[in-house]
N, C-alpha and C positions, 0 to 999 in steps of 0.2 A: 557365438559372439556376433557375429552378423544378421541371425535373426534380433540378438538383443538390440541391435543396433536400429534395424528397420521397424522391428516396433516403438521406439524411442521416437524416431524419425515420424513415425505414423502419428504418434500421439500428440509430439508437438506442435506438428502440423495442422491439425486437429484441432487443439489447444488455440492455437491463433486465428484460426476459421472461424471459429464458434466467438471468439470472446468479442464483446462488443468493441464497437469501432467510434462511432458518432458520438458525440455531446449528449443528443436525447438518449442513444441507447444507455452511454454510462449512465447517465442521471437515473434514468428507469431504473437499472438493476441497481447501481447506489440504495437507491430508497427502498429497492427492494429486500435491499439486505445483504448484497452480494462485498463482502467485502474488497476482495479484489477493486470492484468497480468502485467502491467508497475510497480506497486509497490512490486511485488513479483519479479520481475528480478530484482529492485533496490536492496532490501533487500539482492539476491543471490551475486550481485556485492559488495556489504557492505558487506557480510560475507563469501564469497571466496565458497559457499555453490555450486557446479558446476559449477564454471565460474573462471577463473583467479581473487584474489580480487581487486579492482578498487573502490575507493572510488568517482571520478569525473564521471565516470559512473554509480553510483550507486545515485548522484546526480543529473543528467540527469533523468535518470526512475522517480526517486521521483517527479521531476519538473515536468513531465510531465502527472505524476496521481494528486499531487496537483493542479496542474491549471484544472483539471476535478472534482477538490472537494472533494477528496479523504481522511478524516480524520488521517488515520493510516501515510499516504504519506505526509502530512502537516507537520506532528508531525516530522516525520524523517528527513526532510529537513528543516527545523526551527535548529530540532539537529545540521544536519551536518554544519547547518551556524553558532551554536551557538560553538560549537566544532573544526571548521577549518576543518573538514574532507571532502575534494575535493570540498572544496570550500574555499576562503579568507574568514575568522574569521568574523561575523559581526551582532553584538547581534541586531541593530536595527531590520537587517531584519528578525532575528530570531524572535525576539517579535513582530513583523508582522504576520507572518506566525503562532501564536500562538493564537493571537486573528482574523484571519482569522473568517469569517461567514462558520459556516457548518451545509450540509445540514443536514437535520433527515434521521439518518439510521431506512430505515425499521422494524418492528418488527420481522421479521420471517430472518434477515439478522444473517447469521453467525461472531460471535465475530473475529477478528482475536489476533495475539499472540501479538501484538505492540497494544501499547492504547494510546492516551492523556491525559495525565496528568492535572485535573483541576488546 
């Protein structure tokens, strides 16, 4: 138990070392394809959080971490469809994107601060 514990401990520490920190770096790995980084710039554009806020931009990042399967990024762009936020209003495709198939987050995968809602 305790080694499961310090490995866990190793990883996500680990995990928060590595992942980019800066505007430029997210942007970088964003476009690079990282999703993670694509739905954290979304999220920065959604809340004005270092970036001018831009909600159709912030719909852009989300689109293109959910088409990578991204749970937290489905959930938010389901939102912004269900909501009109930088997108035309449209509950169809909001309940689409809700029962979307996702994959199994790993065990050792850090929670983030957005969740889906069953």
């Amino acid at each position: 138990m305790i080694v499961n514990l310090a490995a866990f401990l190793l990883f996500a520490n680990s995990a928060v070392l590595a992942a980019p920190t800066s505007l430029v770096e997210i942007r970088l790995a964003a476009q690079a394809g990282d999703a993670t980084s694509q739905y954290r710039l979304g999220f920065m554009y959604a809340t004005g959080e270092g970036v001018a806020q831009d909600d159709a931009e912030a719909v852009r990042w989300y689109r293109q971490a959910a088409d990578q399967g991204l749970a937290d990024a489905q959930y938010l762009l389901g939102f912004s469809y269900a909501s009109g936020r930088g997108v035309a209003r449209d509950d169809a495709e909001a309940a689409r994107l809700r029962e979307r198939p996702r994959p199994a987050r790993p065990a050792t995968a850090p929670a983030t601060a957005c969740r889906r809602k069953s």
